[in-house]
C-alpha positions in Angstrom: 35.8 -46.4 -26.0 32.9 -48.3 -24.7 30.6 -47.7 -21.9 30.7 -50.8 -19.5 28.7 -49.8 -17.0 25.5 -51.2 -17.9 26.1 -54.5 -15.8 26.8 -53.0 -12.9 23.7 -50.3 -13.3 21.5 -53.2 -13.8 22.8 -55.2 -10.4 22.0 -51.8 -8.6 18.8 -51.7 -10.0 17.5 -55.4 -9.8 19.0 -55.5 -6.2 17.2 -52.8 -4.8 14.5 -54.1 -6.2 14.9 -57.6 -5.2 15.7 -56.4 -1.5 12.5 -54.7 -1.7 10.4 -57.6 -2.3 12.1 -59.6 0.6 11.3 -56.8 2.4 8.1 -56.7 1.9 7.7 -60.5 2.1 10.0 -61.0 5.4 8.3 -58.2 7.3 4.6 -58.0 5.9 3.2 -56.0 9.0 5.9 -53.4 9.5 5.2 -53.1 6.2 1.6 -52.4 5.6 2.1 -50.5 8.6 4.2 -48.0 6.8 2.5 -47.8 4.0 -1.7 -47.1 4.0 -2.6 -48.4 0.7 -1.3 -51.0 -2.0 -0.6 -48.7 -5.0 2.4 -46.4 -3.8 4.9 -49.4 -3.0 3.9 -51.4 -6.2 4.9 -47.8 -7.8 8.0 -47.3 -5.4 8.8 -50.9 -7.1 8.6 -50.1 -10.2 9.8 -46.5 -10.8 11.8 -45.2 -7.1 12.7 -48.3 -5.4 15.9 -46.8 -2.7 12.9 -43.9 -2.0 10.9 -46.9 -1.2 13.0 -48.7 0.7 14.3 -45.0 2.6 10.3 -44.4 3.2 9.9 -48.1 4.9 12.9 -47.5 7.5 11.9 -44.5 8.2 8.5 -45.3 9.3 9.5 -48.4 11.3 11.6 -46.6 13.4 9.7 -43.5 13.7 6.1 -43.6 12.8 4.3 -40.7 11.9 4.6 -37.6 9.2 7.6 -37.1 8.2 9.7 -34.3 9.6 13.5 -32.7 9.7 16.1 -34.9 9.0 13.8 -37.5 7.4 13.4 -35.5 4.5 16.9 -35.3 4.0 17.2 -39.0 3.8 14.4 -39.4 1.5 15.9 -36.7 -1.2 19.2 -38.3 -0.8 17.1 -41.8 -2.0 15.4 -40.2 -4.7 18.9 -38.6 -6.1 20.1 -42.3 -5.8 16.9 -43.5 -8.0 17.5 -40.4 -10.8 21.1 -41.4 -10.9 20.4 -45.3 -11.6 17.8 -44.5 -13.8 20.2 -41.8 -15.5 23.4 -44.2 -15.8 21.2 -46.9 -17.4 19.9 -44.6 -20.5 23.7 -43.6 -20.4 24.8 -47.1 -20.8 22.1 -48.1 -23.1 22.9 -45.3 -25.2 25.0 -46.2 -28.0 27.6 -43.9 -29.3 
């Protein structure tokens, strides 16, 4: 039986993605305001984009170090991120 889930892993990954860069482009104070320095969201792109995304809301709605329930919401986003990056070598993988 084949795998065909590497379409719809690929849609997840690309949007999140894509939604990050209009983000980013829609909203370019709030977000160099959430983040101090150029390098972690280009990495957030590339390798954890919902943690990215998870990070941004966070800090516009409550600015500051993160605490309580805000870490809750960014391990549920990196969980998200291991999953889609675990479901693509799954799909890729050929049996």
């Amino acid at each position: 039986m084949r795998n065909r889930n590497g379409c719809l892993t690929g849609l997840v990954a690309g949007g999140s993605r894509l939604f990050l860069l209009m983000v980013w482009i829609s909203r370019p104070a709030a977000w160099n305001a959430a983040f101090s320095s150029f390098i972690w969201p280009c990495l957030g792109f590339l390798f954890l984009p919902f943690t990215t995304l998870m990070y941004y809301v966070i800090q516009t709605n409550s600015p500051g170090p993160l605490a309580g329930i805000d870490w809750l919401w960014i391990i549920l986003a990196v969980v998200i991120d291991v999953g889609t990056i675990g479901a693509a070598g799954q799909a890729n993988r050929e049996n």
